[in-house]
C-alpha positions as CSV (number, residue, x, y, z in Angstrom):
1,X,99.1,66.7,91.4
2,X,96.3,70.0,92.1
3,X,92.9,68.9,91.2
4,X,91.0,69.5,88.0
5,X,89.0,72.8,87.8
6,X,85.6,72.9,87.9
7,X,83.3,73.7,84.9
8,X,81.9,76.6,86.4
9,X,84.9,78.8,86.4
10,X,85.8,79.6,82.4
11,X,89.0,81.7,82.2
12,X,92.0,82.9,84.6
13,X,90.9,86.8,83.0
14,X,87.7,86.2,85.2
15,X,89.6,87.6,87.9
16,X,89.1,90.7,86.4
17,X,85.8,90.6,85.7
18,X,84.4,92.4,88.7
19,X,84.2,96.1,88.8
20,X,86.1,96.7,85.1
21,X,86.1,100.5,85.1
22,X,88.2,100.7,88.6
23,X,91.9,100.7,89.9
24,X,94.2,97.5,89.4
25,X,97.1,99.0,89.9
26,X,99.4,101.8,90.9
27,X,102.9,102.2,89.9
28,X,105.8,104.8,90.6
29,X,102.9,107.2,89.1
30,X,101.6,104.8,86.5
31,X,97.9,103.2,86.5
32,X,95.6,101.2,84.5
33,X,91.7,100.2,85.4
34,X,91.1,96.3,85.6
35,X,89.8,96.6,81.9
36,X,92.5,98.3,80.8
37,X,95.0,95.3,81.9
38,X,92.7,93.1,80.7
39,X,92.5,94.2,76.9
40,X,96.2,95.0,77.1
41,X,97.1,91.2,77.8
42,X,94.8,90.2,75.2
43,X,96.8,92.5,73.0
44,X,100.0,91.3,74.1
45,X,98.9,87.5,73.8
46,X,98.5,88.2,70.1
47,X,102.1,89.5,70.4
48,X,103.8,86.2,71.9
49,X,101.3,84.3,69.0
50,X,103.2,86.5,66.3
51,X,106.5,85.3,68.0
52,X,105.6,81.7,67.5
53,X,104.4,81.0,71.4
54,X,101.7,78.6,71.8
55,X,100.0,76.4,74.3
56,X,102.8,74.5,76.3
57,X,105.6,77.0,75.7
58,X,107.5,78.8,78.4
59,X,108.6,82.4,78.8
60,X,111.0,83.8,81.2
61,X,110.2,87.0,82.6
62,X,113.1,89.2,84.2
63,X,111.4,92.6,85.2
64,X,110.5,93.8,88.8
65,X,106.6,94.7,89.6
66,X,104.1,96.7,87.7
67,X,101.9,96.7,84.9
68,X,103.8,94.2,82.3
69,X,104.4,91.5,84.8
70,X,100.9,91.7,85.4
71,X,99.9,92.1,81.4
72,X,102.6,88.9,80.8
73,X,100.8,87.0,83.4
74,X,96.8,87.0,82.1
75,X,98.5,87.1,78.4
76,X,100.3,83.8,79.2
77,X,97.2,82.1,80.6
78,X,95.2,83.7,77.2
79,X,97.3,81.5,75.6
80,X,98.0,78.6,78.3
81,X,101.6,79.5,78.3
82,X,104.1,79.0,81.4
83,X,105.4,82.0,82.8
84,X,108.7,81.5,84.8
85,X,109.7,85.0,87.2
86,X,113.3,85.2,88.0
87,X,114.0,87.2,90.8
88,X,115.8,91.0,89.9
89,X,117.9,90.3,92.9
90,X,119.5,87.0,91.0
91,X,122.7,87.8,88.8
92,X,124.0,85.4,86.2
93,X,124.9,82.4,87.7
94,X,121.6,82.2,89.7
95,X,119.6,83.7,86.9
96,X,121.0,81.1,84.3
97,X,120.5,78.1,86.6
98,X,116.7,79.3,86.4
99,X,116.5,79.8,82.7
100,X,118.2,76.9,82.2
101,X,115.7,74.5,83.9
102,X,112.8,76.3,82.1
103,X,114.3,76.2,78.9
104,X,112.1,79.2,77.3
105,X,111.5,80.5,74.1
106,X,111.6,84.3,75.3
107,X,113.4,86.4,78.0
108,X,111.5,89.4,78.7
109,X,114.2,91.9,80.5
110,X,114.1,95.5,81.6
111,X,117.8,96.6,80.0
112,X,118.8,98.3,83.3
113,X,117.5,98.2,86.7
114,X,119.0,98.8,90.0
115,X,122.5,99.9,88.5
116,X,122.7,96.4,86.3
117,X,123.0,95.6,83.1
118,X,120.1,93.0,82.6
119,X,119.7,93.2,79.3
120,X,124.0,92.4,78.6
121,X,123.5,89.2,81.2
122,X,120.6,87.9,79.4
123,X,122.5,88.3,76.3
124,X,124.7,85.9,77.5
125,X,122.5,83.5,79.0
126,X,120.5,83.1,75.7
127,X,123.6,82.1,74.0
128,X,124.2,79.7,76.7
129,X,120.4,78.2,76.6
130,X,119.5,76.7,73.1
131,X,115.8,76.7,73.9
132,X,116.0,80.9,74.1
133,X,114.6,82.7,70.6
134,X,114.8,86.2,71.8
135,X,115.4,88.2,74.5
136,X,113.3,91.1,74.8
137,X,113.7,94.8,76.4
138,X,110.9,96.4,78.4
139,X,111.9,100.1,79.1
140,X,108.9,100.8,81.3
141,X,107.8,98.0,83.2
142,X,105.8,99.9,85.9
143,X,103.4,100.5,82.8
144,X,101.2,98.4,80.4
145,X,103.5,97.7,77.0
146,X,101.8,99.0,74.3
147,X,100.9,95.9,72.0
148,X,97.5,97.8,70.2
149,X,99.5,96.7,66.7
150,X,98.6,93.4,67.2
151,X,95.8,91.4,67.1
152,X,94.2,91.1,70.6
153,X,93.3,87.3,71.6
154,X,90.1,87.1,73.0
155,X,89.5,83.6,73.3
156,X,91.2,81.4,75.4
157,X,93.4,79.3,73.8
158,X,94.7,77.8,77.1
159,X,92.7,75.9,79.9
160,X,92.3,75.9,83.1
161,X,94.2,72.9,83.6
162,X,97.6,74.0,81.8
163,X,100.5,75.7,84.0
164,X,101.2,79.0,84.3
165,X,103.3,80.1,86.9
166,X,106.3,78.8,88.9
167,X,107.7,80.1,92.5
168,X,111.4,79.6,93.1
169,X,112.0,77.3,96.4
170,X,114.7,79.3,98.9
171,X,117.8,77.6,96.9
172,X,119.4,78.5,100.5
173,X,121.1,75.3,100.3
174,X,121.4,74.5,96.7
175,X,120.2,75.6,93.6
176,X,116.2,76.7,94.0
177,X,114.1,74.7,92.6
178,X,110.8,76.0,90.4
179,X,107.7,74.7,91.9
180,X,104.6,74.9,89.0
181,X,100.7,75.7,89.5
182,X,98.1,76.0,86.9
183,X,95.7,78.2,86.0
184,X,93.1,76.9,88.3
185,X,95.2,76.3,91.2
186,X,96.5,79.7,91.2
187,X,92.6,81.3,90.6
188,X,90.9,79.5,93.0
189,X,93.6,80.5,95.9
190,X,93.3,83.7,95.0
191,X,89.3,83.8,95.5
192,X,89.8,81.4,98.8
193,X,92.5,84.4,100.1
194,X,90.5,87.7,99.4
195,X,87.5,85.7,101.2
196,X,89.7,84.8,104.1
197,X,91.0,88.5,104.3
198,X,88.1,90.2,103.6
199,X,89.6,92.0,100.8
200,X,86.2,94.6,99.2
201,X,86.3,96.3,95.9
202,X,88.6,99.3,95.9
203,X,90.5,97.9,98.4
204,X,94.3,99.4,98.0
205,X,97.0,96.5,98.9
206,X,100.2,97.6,99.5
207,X,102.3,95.3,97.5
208,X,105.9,96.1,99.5
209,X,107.4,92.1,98.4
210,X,108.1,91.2,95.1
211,X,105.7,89.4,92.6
212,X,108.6,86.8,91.9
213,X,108.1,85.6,95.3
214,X,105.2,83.5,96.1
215,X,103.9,86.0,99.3
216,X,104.1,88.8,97.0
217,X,102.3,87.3,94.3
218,X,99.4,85.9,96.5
219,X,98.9,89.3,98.4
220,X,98.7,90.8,94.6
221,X,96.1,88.6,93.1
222,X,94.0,87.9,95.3
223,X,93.8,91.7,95.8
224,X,92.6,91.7,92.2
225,X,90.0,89.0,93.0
226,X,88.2,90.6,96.1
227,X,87.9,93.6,93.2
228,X,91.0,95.7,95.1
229,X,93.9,97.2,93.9
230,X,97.6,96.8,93.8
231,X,100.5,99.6,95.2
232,X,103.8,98.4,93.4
233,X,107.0,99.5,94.5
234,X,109.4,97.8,92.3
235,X,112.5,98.7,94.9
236,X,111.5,98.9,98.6
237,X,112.0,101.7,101.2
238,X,110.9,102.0,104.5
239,X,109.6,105.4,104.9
240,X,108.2,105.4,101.1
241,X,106.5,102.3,102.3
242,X,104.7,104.1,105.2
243,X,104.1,107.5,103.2
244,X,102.2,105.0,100.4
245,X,100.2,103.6,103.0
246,X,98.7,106.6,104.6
247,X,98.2,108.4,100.8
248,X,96.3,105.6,99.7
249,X,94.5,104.4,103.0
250,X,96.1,101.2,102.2
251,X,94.2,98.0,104.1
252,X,96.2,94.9,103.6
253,X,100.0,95.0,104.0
254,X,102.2,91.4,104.0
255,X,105.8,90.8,104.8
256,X,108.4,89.5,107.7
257,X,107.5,90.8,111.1
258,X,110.4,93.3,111.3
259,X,109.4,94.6,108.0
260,X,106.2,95.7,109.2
261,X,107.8,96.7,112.8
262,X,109.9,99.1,110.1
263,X,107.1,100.5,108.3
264,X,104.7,101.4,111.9
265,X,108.0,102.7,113.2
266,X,108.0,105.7,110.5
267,X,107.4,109.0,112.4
268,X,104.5,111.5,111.2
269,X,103.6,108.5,109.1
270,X,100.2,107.0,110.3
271,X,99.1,103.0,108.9
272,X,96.0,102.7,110.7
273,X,94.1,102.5,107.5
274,X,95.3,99.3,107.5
275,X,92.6,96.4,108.3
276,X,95.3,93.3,107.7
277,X,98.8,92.8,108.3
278,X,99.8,89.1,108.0
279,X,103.3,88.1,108.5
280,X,105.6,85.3,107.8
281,X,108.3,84.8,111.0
282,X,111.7,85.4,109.8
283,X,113.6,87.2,113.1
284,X,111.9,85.5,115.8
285,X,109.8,88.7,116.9
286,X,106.5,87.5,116.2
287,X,105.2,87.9,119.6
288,X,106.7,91.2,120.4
289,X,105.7,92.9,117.2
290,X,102.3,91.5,117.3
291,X,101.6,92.8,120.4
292,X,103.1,96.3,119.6
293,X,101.0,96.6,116.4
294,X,97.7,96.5,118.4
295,X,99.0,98.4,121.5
296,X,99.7,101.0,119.1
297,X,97.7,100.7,116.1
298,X,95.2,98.9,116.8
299,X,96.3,96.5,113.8
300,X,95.2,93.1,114.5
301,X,98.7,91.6,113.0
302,X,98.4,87.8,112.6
303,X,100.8,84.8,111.7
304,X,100.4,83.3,108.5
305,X,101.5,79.8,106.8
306,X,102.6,78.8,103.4
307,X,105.2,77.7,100.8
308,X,106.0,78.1,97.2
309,X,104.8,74.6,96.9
310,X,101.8,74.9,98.6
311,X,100.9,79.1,97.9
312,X,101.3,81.6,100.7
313,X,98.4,82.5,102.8
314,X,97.6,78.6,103.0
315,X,97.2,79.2,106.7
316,X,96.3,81.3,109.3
317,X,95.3,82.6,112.3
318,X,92.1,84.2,113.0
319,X,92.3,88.3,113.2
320,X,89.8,87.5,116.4
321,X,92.1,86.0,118.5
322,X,94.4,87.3,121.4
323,X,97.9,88.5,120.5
324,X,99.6,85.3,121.7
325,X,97.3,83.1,119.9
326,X,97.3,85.3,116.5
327,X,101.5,85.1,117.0
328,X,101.7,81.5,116.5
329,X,103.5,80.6,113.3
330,X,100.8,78.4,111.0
331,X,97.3,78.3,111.6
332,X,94.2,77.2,110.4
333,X,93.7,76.4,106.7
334,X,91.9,78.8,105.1
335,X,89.9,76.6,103.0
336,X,88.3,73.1,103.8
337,X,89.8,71.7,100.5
338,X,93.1,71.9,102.0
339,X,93.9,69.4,104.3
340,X,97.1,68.5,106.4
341,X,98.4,66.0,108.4
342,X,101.7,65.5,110.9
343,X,103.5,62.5,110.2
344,X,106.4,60.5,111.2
345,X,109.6,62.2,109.5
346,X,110.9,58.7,109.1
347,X,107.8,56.7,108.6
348,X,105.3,58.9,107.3
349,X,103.2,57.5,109.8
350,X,100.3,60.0,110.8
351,X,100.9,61.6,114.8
352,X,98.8,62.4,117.0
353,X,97.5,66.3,118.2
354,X,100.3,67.9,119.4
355,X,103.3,65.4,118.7
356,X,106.3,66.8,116.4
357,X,106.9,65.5,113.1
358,X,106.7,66.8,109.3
359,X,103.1,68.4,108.3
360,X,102.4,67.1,104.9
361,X,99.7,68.3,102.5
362,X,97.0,67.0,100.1
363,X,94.8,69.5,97.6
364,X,94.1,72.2,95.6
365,X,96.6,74.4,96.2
366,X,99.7,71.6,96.4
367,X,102.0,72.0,93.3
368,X,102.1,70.1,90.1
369,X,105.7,69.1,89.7
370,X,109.0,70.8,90.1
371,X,109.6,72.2,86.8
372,X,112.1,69.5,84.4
373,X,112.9,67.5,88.2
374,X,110.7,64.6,87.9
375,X,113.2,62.7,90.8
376,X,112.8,65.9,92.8
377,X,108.4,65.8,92.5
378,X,108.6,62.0,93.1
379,X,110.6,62.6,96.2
380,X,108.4,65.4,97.6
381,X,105.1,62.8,97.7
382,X,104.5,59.8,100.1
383,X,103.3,57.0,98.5
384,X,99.8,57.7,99.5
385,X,100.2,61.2,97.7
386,X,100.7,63.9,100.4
387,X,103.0,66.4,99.7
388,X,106.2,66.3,102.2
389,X,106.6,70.0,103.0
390,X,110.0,69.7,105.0
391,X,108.5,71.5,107.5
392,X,108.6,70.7,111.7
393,X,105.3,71.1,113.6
394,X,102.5,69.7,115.2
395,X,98.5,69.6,115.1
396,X,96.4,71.3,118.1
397,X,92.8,71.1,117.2
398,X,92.0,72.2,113.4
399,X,95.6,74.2,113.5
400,X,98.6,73.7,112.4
401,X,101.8,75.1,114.0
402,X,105.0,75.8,112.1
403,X,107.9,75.2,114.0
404,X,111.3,74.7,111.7
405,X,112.8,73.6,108.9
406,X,113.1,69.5,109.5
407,X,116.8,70.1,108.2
408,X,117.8,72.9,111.2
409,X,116.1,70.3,114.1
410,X,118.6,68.7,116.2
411,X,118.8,65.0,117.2
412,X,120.0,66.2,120.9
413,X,120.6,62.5,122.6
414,X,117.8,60.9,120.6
415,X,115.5,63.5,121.5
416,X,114.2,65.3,118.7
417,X,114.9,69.1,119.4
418,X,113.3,72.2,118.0
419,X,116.3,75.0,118.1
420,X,113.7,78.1,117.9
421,X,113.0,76.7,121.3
422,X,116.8,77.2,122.9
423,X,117.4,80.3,120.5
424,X,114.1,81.9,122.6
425,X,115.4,80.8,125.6
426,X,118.7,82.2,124.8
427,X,117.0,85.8,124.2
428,X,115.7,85.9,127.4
429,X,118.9,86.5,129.2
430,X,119.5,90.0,129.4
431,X,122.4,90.8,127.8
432,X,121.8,88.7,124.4
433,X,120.2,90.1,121.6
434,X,119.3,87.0,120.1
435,X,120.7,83.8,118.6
436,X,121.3,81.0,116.5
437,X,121.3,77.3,117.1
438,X,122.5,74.7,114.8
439,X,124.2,71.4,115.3
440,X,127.2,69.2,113.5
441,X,126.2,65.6,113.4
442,X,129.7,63.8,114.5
443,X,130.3,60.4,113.4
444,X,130.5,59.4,117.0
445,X,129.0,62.0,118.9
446,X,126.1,62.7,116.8
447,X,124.6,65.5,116.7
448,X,126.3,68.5,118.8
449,X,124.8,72.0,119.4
450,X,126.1,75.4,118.7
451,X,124.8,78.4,119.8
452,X,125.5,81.4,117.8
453,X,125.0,84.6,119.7
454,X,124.6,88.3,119.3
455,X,125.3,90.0,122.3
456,X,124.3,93.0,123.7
457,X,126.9,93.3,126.7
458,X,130.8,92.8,126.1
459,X,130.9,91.4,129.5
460,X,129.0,88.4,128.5
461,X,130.9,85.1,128.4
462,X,130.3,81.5,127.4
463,X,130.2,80.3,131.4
464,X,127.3,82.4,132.4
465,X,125.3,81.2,129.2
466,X,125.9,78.0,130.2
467,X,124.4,78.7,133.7
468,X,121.8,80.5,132.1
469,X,120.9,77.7,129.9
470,X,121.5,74.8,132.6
471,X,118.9,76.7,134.9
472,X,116.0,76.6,132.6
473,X,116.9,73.7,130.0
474,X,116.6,70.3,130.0
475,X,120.5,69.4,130.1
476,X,119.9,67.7,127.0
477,X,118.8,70.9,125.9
478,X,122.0,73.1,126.4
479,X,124.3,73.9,123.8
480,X,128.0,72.6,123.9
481,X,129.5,75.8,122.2
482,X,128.6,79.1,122.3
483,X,130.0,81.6,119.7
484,X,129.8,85.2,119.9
485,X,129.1,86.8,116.4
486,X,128.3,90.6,115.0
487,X,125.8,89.0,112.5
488,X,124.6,85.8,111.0
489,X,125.2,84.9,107.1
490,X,122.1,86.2,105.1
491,X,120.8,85.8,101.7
492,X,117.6,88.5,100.0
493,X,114.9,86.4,99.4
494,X,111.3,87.6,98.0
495,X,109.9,87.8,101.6
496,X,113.5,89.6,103.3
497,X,116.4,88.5,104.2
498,X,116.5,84.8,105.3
499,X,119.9,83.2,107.8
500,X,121.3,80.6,106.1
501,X,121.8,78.1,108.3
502,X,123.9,76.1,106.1
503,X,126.5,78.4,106.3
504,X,126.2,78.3,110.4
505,X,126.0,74.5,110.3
506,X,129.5,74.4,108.3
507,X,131.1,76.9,110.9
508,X,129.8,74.7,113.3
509,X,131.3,71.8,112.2
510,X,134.9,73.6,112.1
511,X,134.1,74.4,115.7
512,X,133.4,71.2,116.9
513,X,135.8,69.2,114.9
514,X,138.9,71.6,116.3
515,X,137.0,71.7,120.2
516,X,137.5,67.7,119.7
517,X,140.4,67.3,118.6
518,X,141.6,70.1,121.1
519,X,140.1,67.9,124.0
520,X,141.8,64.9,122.8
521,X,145.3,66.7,123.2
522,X,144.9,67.4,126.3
């Protein structure tokens, strides 16, 4: 679906073209200039070709950050290879599902990481997937892998056009599906991203998420186009996070707004060096952490917009505007060849500014399928060939705003309802920390809301929610249940932990059904 590349551009390596002789990355102690990584891949390309990989073939790779993930990368598009990252936080099941769909001819694992025994699993899931030749073990991975013995390819043997790298969807509901973009596509965003964050040569970029993960990734390589430099962690920690900025006068930092809240938090740490922090919203704290990072750094912390279908960094706000505005989830596309629209969710039918429907997306940057699901890419595409992100929001001006996943809105007496809306309004009482809202859609009630909520007070009850709700809500607007709750199911994703709402939405639905039926007794 991404367009073709332009003549001009000749190979993905280009990205490292621009100051050869500095940094490209830093990990746990190990480094390697931009021309070392380069002739490395090349070396390790001639590698996969004595394996019997060539154009079209697909590789799995298994390892957390640093050098050979990088090395595999630019070695898979010497060749025009598809490289499929599984996430080191996946165990079997999760990890095989992936494999599975990519059916690869190599595994690369590191044999133990984190206290597990990666190298036994993938064992086992090779025997399970015909397609899979050989695993292979990678003791070092923070390093480049020492491939001088073979034959270095130094020709591209790939094009721009082939694929070369797929981001997992959430798989919060299901199993996550792998979302593919080509050489180009992946190059070009990278150059459009280190323009739109002003990334400069020797630029350090603290890399605190994961290269599986499409944010992580993006924050990586267009560090490496703008000429800068990668800090890999492989494992995260707060304070390590902090003490790695201020060593390295780090300038570009990406993650979930209470990530970065974390990291400023550090004492005797100082991050001013930092220049741009963009976030994704996971907790609902945009505003408030926002505001804190320039009352107290000086840090102009902005909102960002993106998907592993579309690439991270997509969208944005502008670094120049006031706290409020640079808080709003989505932004301004960061590029003129990516366009969006907001459109009916049931009619595709294009909205005007400001009315709520599903922002859809045509260009560049939008993915070529999902890997082996041709039902799945034909379902994500109106018929006029915008992509259907799934996404709620609206258009004000040449922005975009992000608002929820279309599958958490509620249908709330045929008004379509956007639950970060009563969830915000529920945080303003005083005694609740925050909360969740999801609804059950009863056969005859449709859909009913329920208000998950973490309280701060044990004297808060249901009633006085209820008031609270009914004095500042459109009645339509109020929840019918409200649950008290410790926490909120979570899964790790590559960005942080994300609610799964699915599990709230089945709670729900006990709640309701046995509130109903309870009501009908009486």
């Amino acid at each position: 679906m991404s367009v073709s590349a332009p003549s001009a551009i000749t190979s993905f390596g280009d990205l490292l073209v621009k100051n050869p002789a500095d940094m490209a990355f830093e990990c746990l102690g190990a480094q390697a200039t931009r021309w070392q990584l380069q002739q490395a891949a090349d070396h390790l390309a001639g590698y996969l070709k004595s394996l019997g990989v060539k154009r079209g073939d697909t590789i799995c790779v298994w390892l957390p950050d640093g050098g050979v993930w990088l090395q595999l990368l630019f070695s898979c598009a010497r060749l025009g290879v598809l490289m499929v990252p599984i996430s080191t936080r996946f165990r079997q099941e999760e990890a095989l599902h992936v494999v599975k769909t990519a059916n690869p001819k190599l595994i690369f694992v590191q044999p133990e990481f984190v206290n597990y025994d990666y190298w036994a699993v993938a064992q086992e899931i090779a025997q399970a997937v015909p397609s899979v030749e050989q695993v292979i073990a990678i003791e070092r991975p923070a390093e480049l892998w020492d491939a001088s013995a073979y034959e270095a390819i130094c020709v591209d043997e790939g094009q721009l056009n082939d694929r070369l790298c797929t981001f997992s969807t959430s798989g919060t509901t299901g199993n996550p599906k792998l979302a593919v973009h080509t050489q180009w596509g992946i190059f070009h965003h990278a150059n459009n991203v280190a323009i739109f964050t002003t990334v400069q040569p020797g630029d350090p970029s603290l890399c605190a998420l994961p290269l599986y993960g499409v944010l992580g990734f993006m924050q990586a390589f267009s560090a490496l186009a703008g000429g800068g430099y990668c800090i890999f962690m492989q494992t995260f920690n707060t304070i390590r996070a902090a003490q790695l900025i201020e060593q390295h006068q780090a300038t570009h930092f990406y993650g979930g707004e209470g990530l970065f809240d974390d990291v400023m938090s550090v004492p005797d740490c100082s991050v001013k060096s930092l220049k741009v922090v963009g976030f994704a919203e996971f907790a609902g704290r945009g505003l408030e952490v926002t505001e804190k990072a320039w009352r107290e750094i000086g840090v102009p912390m902005t909102a960002l917009y993106g998907s592993s279908e579309c690439f991270s960094i997509m969208a944005g706000q502008p670094r120049t505007d006031d706290c409020s505005a640079r808080a709003v989830p989505g932004g301004k596309p960061i590029t003129p060849e990516i366009a969006f629209r907001v459109a009916d969710i049931d009619t595709d039918v294009v909205l005007p500014e400001h009315e709520r429907g599903e922002l859809q997306f045509r260009g560049y940057n939008v993915m070529n399928e999902y890997l082996n699901n041709p039902q799945a890419t034909a379902d994500a595409f109106t018929q006029d060939g915008w992509f259907k992100s799934g996404d709620l929001g609206y258009r004000y001006g040449d922005r975009l705003a992000y608002l929820s996943r279309i599958k958490d809105t509620l249908r709330l007496r045929g008004y379509l309802v956007d639950p970060v809306e009563i969830e915000e309004f529920l945080a303003r009482h005083p005694d609740v920390k925050d909360a969740q809202v999801v609804a059950y859609r009863h056969p005859e009630r449709g859909d009913v809301a329920v208000a998950f909520v973490r309280k701060l007070a044990d004297s808060l009850n249901d009633h006085a929610l209820h008031e609270h709700c009914r004095a500042g809500l459109a009645n339509y607007k109020v929840p019918s249940y409200f649950v008290f709750v410790d926490d909120y199911p979570r899964k790790e994703g590559p960005n942080g932990l994300k609610i799964l709402k699915n599990k709230l939405r089945d709670s729900a639905q006990a709640i309701v059904i046995h509130a109903i039926e309870s009501e009908r007794k009486v």
